[in-house]
C-alpha positions in Angstrom: 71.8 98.3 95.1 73.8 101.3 94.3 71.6 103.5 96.2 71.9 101.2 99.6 75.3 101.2 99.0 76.2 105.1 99.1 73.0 105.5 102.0 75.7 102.9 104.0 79.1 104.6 103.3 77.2 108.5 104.0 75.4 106.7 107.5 79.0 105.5 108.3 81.1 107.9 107.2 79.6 111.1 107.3 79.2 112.2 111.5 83.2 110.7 111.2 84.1 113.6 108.1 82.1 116.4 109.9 83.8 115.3 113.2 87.0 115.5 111.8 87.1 118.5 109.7 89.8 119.0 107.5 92.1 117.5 109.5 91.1 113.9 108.1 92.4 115.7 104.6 95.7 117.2 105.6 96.7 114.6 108.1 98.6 111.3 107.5 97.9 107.9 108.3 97.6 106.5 111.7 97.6 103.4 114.1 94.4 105.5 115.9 90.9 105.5 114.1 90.3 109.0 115.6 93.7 110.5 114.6 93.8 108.7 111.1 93.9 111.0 107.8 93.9 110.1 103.9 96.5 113.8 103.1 98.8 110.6 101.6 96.1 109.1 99.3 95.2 112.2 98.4 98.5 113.2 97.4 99.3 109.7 95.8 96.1 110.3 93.6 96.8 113.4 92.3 99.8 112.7 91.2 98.9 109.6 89.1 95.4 111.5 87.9 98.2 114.3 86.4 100.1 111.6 84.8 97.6 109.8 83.4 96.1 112.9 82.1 99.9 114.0 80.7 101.0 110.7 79.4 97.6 109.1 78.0 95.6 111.8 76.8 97.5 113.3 73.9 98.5 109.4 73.0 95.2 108.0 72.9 93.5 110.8 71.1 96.4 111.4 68.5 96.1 107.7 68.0 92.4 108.0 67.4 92.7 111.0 65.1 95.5 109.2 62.9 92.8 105.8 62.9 89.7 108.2 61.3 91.3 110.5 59.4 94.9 109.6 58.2 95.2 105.8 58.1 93.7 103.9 55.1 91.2 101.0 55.4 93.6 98.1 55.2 94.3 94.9 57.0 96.9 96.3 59.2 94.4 99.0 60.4 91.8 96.9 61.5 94.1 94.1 63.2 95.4 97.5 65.0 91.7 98.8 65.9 90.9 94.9 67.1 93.5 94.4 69.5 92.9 98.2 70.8 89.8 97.0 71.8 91.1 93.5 73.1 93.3 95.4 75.4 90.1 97.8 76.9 89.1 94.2 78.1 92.0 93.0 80.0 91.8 93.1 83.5 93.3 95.4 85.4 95.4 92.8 87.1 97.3 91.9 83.7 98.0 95.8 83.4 99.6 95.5 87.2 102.1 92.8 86.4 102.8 94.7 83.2 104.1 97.7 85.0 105.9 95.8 87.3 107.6 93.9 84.9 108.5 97.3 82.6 108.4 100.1 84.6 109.2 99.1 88.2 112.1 96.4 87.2 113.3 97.6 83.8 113.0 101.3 84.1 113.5 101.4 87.9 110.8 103.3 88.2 111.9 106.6 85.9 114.5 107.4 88.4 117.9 104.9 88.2 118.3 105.5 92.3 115.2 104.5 93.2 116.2 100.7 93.5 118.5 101.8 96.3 115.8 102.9 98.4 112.2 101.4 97.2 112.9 98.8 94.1 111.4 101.1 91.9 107.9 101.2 92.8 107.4 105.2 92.9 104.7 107.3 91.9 105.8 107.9 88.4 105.8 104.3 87.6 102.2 103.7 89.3 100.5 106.7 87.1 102.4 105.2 83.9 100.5 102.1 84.6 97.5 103.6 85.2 97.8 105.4 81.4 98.7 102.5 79.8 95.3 101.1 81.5 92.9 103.6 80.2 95.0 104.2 76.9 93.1 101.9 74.8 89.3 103.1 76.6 91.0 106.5 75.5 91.6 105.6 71.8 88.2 103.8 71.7 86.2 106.7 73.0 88.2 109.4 70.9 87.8 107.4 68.0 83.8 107.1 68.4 83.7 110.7 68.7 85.9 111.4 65.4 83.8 108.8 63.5 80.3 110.4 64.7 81.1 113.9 62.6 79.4 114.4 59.7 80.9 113.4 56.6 79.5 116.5 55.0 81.3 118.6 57.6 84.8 117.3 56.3 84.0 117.3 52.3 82.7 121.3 53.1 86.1 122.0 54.4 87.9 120.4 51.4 85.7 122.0 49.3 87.1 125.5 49.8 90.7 124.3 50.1 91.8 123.4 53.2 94.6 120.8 54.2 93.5 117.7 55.6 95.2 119.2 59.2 92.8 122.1 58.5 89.7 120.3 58.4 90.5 118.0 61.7 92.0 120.7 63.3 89.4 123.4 62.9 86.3 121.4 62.0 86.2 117.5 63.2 87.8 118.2 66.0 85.8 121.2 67.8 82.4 119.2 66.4 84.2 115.3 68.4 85.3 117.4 71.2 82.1 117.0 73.9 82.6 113.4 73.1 86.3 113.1 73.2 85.9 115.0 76.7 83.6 113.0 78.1 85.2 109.5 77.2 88.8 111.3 78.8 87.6 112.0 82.2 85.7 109.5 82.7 88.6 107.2 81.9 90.3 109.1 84.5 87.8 108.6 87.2 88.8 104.7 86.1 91.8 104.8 86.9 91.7 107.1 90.2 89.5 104.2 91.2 91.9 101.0 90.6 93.6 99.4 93.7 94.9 96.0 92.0 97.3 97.4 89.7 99.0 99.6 92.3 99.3 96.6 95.3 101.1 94.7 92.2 103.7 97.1 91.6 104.6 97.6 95.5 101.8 100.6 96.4 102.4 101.2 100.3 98.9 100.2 102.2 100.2 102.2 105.6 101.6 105.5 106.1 104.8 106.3 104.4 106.2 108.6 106.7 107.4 112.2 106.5 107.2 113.2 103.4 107.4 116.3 101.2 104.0 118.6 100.4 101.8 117.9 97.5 102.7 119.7 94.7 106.7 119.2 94.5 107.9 116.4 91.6 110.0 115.0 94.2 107.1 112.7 95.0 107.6 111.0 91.6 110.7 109.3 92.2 109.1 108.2 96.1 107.2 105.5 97.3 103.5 106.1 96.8 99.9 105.1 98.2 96.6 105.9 96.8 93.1 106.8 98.1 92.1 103.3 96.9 95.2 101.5 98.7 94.3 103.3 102.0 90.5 102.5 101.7 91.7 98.7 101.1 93.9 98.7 104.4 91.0 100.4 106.4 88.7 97.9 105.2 91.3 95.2 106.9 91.1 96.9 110.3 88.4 95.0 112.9 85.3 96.4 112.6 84.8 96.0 116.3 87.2 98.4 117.4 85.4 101.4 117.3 86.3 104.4 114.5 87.7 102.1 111.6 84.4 101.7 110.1 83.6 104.8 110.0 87.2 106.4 108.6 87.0 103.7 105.8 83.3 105.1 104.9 84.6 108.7 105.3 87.8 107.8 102.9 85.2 106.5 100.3 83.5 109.6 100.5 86.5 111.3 99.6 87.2 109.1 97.2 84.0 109.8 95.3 83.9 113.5 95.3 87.0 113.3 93.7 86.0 111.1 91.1 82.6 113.2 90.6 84.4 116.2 90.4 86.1 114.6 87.1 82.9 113.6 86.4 81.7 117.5 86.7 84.4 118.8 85.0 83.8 116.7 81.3 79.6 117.4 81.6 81.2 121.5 82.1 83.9 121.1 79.1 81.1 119.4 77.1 78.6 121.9 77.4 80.6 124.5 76.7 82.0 122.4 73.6 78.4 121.9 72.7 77.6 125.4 72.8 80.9 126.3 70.7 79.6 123.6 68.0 76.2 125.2 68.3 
């Protein structure tokens, strides 16, 4: 299924990418098939992947390091380590209200003028959803990782004196690291793919005008769209008008190198973490 899947989306979409060069990357949306470009979604997704990466990351895996190797075996850790794992299988939906109900309406988005101009629904609000998402697959996967070094490795390290910090710092954590790495990124590559959280919190699903270029903060206190909010409004445009098919096949494409580039980038970190341990 998967296979006859990405054969359809590289039959549909791929004469449309070549066609179109890079200007289906570096343009903005469009009411014309042939003039339509994903620069937006592009920009929109980069910008929450950075947050997510900033925000969840260091949470998720301090979390997991304080649940293995500081926090005692009691009752309170285990109700803690149960409903981390309810909460990796909540629907992304529930996640959606959530972060319209905190971050868009209570927080105004990170940014106290933003009601004035977009009722809070900016980019910084949609990637602090998206790492709230993935924060509990984060602690989860860290936590595996931790809990898969060998006890031996640890009691070797107190054995000559070091501090607990010591031993996670220089031991458990360079031997959990390919782990931890791959559970990260590929928690990312989740949440570059979501579409229902963002459409809850107000992401825009056309163009959102003239806006500023991709790598200045200003674009966390604007309006946002997403690769995956554009590919959802293409998908709504007639498939018998000619072009619309093929630049919703062509934004999946782009869509997926970007996630398999995360993907490529933890099985890289990993190796080379597996060589270090080595």
């Amino acid at each position: 299924t998967l296979v006859a899947v990405l054969w359809n989306v590289i039959v549909d979409g791929g004469d449309f990418l070549l066609e179109r060069g890079t200007s289906f990357l570096t343009e903005n949306a469009s009411s014309r098939a042939n003039e339509f470009g994903v620069f937006e979604g592009i920009r929109g997704t980069l910008w929450i992947g950075i947050f997510v990466i900033v925000f969840s990351f260091p949470i998720g895996i301090g979390a997991a390091i304080y649940l293995e190797e500081y926090a005692s075996d009691s009752k309170l850790k285990r109700f803690i380590e149960l409903n981390i794992r309810n909460l990796a299988g909540v629907p992304s939906v529930a996640y959606g209200i959530f972060g319209l109900i905190i971050f868009v309406r209570r927080f105004d988005g990170f940014f106290p003028n933003s009601v004035e101009r977009h009722l809070g629904a900016t980019t910084a609000a949609a990637g602090a959803t998206l790492a709230v998402l993935v924060l509990p697959i984060v602690i989860i996967t860290s936590a595996e990782a931790i809990r898969a070094v060998p006890r031996a490795l640890r009691e070797a390290g107190y054995g000559v004196g070091a501090t607990r910090w010591e031993v996670t710092r220089h031991h458990v954590l360079p031997y959990a690291a390919p782990g931890i790495l791959t559970g990260t990124l590929l928690s990312l590559a989740r949440a570059l793919g979501e579409a229902a959280p963002l459409i809850l919190i107000g992401g825009v699903l056309g163009s959102l005008g003239p806006q500023s270029s991709l790598f200045e903060l200003e674009q966390l206190g604007e309006q946002f769209t997403s690769l995956t909010l554009m590919i959802t409004q293409l998908a709504k445009r007639p498939s018998t008008v000619a072009g619309w098919t093929e630049a919703t096949a062509a934004a999946i494409i782009v869509l997926l190198g970007i996630v398999l580039m995360a993907n490529a980038a933890a099985i890289l970190l990993r190796n080379r973490f597996e060589k270090k341990r080595g």
